[in-house]
C-alpha positions as MATLAB code, in Angstrom:
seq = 'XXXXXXXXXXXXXXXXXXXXXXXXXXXXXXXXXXXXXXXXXXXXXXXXXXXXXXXXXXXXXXXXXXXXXXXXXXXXXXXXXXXXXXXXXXXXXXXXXXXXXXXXXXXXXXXXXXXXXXXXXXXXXXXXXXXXXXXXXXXXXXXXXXXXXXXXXXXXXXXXXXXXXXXXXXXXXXXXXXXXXXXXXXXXXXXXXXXXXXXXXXXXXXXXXXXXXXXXXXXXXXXXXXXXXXXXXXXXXXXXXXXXXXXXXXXXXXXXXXXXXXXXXXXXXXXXX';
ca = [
     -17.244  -26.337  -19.417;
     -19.277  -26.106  -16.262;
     -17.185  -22.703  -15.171;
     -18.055  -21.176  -18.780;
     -21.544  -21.535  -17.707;
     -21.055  -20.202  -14.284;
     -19.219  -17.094  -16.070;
     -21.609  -16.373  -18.665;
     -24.285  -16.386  -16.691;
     -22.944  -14.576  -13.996;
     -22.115  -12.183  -16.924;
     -25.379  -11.921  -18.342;
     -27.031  -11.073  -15.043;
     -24.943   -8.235  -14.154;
     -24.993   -7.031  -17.596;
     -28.954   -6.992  -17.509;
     -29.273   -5.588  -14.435;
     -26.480   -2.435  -15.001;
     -28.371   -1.916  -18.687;
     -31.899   -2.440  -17.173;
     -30.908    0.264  -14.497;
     -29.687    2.502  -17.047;
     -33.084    2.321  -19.466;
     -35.370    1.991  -16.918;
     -36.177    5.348  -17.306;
     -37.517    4.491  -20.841;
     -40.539    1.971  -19.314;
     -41.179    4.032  -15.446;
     -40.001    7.589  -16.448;
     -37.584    9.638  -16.144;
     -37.770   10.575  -12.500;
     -38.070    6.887  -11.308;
     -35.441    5.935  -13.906;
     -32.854    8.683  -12.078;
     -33.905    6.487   -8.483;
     -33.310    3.641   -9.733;
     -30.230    4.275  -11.515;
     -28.815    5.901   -8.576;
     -30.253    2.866   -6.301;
     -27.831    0.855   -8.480;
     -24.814    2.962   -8.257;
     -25.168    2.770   -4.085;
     -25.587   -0.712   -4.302;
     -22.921   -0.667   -6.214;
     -20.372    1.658   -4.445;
     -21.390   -0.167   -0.868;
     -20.051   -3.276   -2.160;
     -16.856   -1.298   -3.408;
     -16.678    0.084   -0.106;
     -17.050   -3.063    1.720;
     -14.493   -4.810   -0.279;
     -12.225   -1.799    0.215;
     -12.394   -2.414    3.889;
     -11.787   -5.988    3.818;
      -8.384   -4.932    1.503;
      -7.563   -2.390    4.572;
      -8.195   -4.556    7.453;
      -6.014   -7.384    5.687;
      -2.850   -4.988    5.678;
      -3.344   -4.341    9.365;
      -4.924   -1.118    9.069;
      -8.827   -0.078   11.476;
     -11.055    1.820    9.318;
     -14.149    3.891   10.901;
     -16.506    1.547    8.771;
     -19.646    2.793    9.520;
     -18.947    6.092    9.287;
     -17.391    5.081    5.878;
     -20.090    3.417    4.915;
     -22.202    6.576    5.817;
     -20.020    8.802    3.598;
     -20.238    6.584    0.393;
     -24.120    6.572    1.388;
     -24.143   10.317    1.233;
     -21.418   10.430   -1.712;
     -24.030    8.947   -3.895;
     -26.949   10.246   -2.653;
     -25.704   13.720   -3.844;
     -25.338   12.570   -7.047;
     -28.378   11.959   -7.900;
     -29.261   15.867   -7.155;
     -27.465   17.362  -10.206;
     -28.216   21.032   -8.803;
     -25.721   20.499   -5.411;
     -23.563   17.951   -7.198;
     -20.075   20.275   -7.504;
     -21.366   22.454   -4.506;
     -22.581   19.413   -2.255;
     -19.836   17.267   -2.981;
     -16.910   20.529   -1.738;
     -19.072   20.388    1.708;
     -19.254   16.920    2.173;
     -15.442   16.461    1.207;
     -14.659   19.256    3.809;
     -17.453   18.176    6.861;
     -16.488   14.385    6.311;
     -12.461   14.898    7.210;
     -13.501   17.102   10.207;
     -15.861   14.213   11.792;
     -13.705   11.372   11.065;
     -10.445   13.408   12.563;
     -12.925   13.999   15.118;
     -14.650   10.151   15.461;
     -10.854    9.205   15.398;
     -10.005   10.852   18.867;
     -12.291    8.420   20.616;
     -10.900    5.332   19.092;
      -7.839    3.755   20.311;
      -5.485    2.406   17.245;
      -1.696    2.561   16.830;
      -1.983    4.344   12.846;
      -4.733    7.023   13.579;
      -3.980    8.827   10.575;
      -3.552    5.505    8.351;
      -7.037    4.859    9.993;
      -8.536    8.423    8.898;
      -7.304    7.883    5.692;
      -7.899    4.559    4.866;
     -12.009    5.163    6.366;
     -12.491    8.154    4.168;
     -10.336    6.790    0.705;
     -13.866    4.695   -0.153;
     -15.906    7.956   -0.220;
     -13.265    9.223   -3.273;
     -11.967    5.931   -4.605;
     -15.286    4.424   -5.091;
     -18.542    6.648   -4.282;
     -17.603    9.993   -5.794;
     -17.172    8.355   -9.048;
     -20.610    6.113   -9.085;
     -22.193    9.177   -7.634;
     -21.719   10.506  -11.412;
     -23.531    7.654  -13.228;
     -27.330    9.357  -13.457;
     -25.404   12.718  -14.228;
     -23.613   11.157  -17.345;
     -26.911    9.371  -18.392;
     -29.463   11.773  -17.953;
     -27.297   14.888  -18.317;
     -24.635   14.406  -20.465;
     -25.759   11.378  -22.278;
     -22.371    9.467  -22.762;
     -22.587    6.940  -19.571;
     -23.662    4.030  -21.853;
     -21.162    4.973  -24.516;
     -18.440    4.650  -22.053;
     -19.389    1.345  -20.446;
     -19.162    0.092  -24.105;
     -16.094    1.426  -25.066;
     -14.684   -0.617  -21.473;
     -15.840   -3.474  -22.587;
     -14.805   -3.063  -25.722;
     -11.327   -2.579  -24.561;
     -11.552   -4.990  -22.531;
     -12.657   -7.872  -25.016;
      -9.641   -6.640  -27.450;
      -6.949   -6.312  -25.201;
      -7.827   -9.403  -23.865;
      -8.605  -11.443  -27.443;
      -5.191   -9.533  -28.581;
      -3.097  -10.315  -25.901;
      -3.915  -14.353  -26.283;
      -2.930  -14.295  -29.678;
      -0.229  -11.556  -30.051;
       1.136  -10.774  -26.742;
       4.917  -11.135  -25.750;
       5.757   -8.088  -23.609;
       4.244   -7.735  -19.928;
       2.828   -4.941  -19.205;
       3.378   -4.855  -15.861;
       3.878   -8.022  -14.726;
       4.437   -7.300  -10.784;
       0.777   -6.639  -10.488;
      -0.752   -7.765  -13.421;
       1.077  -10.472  -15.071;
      -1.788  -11.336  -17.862;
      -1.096   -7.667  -19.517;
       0.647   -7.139  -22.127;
       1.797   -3.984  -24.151;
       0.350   -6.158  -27.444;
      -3.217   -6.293  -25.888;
      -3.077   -3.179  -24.623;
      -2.657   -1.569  -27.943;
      -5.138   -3.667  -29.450;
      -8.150   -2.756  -26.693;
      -7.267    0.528  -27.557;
      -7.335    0.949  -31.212;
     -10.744   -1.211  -30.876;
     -12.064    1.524  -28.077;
     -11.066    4.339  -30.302;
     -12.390    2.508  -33.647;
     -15.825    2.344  -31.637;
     -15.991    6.010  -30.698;
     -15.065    7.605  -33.826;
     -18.192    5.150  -35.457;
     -20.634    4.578  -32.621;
     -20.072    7.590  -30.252;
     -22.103   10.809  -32.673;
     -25.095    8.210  -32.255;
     -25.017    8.659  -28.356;
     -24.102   12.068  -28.162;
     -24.402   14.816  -30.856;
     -23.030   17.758  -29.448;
     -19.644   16.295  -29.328;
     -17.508   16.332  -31.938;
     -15.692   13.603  -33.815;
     -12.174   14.588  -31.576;
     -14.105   14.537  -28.364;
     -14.921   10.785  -29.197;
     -11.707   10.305  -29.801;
     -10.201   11.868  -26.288;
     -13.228    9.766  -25.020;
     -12.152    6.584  -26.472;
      -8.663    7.023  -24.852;
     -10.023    7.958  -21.698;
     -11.814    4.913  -21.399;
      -9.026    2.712  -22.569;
      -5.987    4.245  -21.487;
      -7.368    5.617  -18.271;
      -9.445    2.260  -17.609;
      -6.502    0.213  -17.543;
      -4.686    2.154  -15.447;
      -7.535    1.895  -12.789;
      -7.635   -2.090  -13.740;
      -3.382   -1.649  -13.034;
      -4.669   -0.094   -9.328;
      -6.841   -2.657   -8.015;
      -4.823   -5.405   -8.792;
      -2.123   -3.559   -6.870;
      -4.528   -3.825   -4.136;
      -5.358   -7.169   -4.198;
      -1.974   -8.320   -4.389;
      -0.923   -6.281   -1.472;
      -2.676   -8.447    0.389;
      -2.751  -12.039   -1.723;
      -6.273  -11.837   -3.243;
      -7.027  -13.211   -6.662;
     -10.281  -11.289   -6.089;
     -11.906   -8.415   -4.168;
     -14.891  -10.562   -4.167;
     -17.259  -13.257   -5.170;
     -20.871  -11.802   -6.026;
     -20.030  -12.511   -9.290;
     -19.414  -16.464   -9.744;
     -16.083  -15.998  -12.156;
     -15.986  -13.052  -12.624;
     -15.166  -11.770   -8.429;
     -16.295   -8.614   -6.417;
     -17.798   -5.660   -7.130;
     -14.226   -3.660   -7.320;
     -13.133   -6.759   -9.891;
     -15.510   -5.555  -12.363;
     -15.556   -2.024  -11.838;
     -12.323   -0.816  -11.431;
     -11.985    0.940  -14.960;
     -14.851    2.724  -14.723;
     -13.727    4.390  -11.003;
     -10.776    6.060  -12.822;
     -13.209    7.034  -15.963;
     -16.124    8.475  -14.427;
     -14.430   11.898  -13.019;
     -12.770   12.453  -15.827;
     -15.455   11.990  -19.140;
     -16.843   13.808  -16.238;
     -14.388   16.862  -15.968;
     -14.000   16.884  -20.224;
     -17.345   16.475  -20.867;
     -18.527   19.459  -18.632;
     -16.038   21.313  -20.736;
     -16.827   20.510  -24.096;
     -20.267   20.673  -23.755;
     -20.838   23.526  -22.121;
     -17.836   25.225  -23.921;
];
């Protein structure tokens, strides 16, 4: 009983303080709602990062961290300038390899390349998709949508797999999945699309919901699927503890890493179509 309490409240916090960054806008305005919600998506991708790096460094391998950390840092900090975000994000991609090839000359470590790759993987695993949280909110409008439609998922894969599951999913890194939850996350994520997503967002249509819906359950597991691969690489249970019961930061985020670029990519397009 005492770690139900632990985990709900753990729960409850996080969940306040992701909403309450998201509609904060609504009670400072719009411009200090953008900083803050981009505050939180730093925060948020520096913990990814550091967790990352523990991951790396448990496998043997020497990342540059602070110039990792710097990247991330910059990562998000460009995406909360929607005017440079596809142009600024091209540079940075480009100017980051060239200084941590160069960075890596000076540094004495038997995998430089493993090193170079494993110091800039953060910037696109974790920061480049965070970086696109105030776009989705403030541009596109769908960022809460999605983060309901993951949890969502979540819930019924979970709820469905307790009571229905027999067939692993994939039990070598994920042992609790089954194909039975699965399917049940995802007929609740596409359920809540089709009847909750036209309230979010009007200028999609009822089959972009739907495309959405499987994005963020189909896709979301898969990035769920990836970190787990990680942590098991290197015996974790989790990537963290800064959530009592719940684990890290990459623990409870790891759907929405693989999400975010692409409602990202389809959105620009059917929008702006």
């Amino acid at each position: 009983m005492k770690t139900f309490w632990i985990r709900t409240a753990s729960a409850t916090v996080y969940a306040l303080l992701f909403l309450g960054s998201i509609y904060s806008g609504r009670l400072v305005g719009q411009m200090w709602g953008h900083i803050i919600l981009s505050a939180f998506a730093l925060f948020v991708a520096l913990g990814c990062t550091f967790e990352y790096f523990r991951i790396a460094e448990k496998q043997g391998f020497n990342p540059i961290k602070p110039l990792g950390y710097v990247l991330s840092t910059l990562m998000v900090v460009m995406g909360a300038m929607p005017d440079v975000v596809e142009g600024g994000v091209i540079v940075l991609v480009l100017l980051s390899t060239v200084v941590t090839l160069g960075v890596q000359l000076w540094r004495k470590t038997e995998q430089p390349f493993a090193d170079v790759l494993h110091t800039l993987l953060p910037m696109y695993y974790c920061a480049l998709p965070l970086s696109l949280m105030p776009y989705l909110h403030n541009v596109m409008n769908v960022l809460v949508m999605c983060i309901i439609m993951v949890w969502v998922n979540d819930s019924f894969a979970y709820m469905g797999g307790s009571l229905v599951g027999r067939h692993k999913m994939w039990p070598r890194h994920s042992p609790g999945k089954t194909w039975e939850g699965t399917a049940c996350g995802v007929a609740a994520a596409v359920a809540t699309g089709l009847l909750i997503g036209p309230l979010f967002q009007t200028s999609l249509q009822w089959y972009d919901w739907l495309v959405l819906s499987l994005v963020c359950s189909i896709v979301g597991t898969l990035g769920d699927l990836t970190e787990s691969m990680l942590k098991r690489s290197v015996g974790l249970k989790d990537s963290g503890n800064i959530m009592p019961g719940h684990g890290g930061f990459l623990d409870r985020f790891d759907s929405l890493l693989f999400i975010l670029p692409v409602v990202y990519a389809y959105c620009s397009y059917a929008i702006n179509m």
